[in-house]
C-alpha positions as CSV (number, residue, x, y, z in Angstrom):
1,X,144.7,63.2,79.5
2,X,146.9,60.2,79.5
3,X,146.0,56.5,79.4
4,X,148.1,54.1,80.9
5,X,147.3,50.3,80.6
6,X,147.9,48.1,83.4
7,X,148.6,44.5,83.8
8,X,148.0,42.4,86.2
9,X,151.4,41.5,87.8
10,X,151.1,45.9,88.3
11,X,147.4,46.0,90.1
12,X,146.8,45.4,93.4
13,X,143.7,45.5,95.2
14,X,143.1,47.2,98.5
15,X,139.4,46.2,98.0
16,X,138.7,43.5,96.2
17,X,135.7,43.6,93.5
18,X,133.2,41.1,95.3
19,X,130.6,40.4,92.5
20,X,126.9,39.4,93.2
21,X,125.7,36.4,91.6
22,X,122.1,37.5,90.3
23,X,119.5,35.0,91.7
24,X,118.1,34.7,88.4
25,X,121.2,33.4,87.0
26,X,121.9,30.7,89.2
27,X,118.8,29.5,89.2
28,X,119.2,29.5,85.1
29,X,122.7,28.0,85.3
30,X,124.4,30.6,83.6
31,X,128.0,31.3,84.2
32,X,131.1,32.6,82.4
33,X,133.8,35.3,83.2
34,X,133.4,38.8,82.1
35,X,136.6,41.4,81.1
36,X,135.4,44.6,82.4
37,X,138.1,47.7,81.5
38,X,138.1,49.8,84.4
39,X,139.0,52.9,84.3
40,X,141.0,54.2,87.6
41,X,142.3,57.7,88.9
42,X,146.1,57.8,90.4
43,X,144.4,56.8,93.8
44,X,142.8,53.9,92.8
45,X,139.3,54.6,92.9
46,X,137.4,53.3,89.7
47,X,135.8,56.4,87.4
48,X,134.2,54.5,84.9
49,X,133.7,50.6,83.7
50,X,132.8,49.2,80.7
51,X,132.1,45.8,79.9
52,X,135.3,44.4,77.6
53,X,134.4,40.9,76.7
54,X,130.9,39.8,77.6
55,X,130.1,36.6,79.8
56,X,127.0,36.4,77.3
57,X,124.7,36.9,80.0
58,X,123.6,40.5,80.8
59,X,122.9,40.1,84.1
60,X,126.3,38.6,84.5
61,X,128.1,41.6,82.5
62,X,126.0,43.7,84.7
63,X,126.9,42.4,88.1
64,X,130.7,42.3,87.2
65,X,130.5,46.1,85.9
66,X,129.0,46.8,89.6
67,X,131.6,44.7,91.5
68,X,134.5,46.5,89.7
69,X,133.1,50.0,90.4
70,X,133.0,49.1,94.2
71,X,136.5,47.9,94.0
72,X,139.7,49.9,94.7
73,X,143.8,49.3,93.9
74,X,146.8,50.5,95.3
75,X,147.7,54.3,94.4
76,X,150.0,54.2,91.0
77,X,153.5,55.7,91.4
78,X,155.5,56.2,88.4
79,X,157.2,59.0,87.3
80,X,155.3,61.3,84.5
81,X,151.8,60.8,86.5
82,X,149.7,63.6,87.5
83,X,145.9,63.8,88.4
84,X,145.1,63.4,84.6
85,X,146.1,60.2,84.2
86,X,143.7,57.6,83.7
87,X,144.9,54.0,84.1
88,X,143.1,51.1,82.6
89,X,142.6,47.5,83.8
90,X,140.7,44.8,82.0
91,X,139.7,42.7,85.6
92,X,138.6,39.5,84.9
93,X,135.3,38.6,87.1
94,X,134.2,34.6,86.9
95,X,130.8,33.5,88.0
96,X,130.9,29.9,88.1
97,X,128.5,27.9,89.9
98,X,129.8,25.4,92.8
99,X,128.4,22.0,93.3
């Protein structure tokens, strides 16, 4: 298997990751931006997340991990790629609470 990192100049989304701010959170005024590395086949669909850099918050790190599983990019087309490779992107997800 083969990893390939991607950046994010090389990653774009055909569905967004739309993250859910958990209720309890707001109402406890807890925000902050998770890194999630997520894990993608050559088609874009996300195999497996796991939570980079925490937000501090759980329930935060929780809904992020969620938001990047339901998310999809553009296929990746570069030569040396087959079904095996796995390419990794650490998405950034910010919950931040608007006035």
């Amino acid at each position: 298997m083969k990893q390939v990192e991607l950046t994010e100049g090389q990653t774009r989304y055909i569905h967004e990751p739309r993250a859910v701010f958990p209720v309890m959170s707001k109402r406890l005024g807890e925000t902050g931006t998770v890194i999630v590395s997520v894990y993608y086949n050559a088609q874009g669909i996300p195999k497996r997340a796991e939570i980079f850099k925490s937000s501090g918050y759980d329930r935060l790190d929780q809904a992020a991990r969620e938001a990047v599983m339901s998310s999809q990019i553009t296929p990746i087309r570069q030569p040396g790629i087959d079904e095996s490779t796995v390419f990794v992107f650490k998405a950034p997800i910010r919950f931040v609470l608007s006035q």
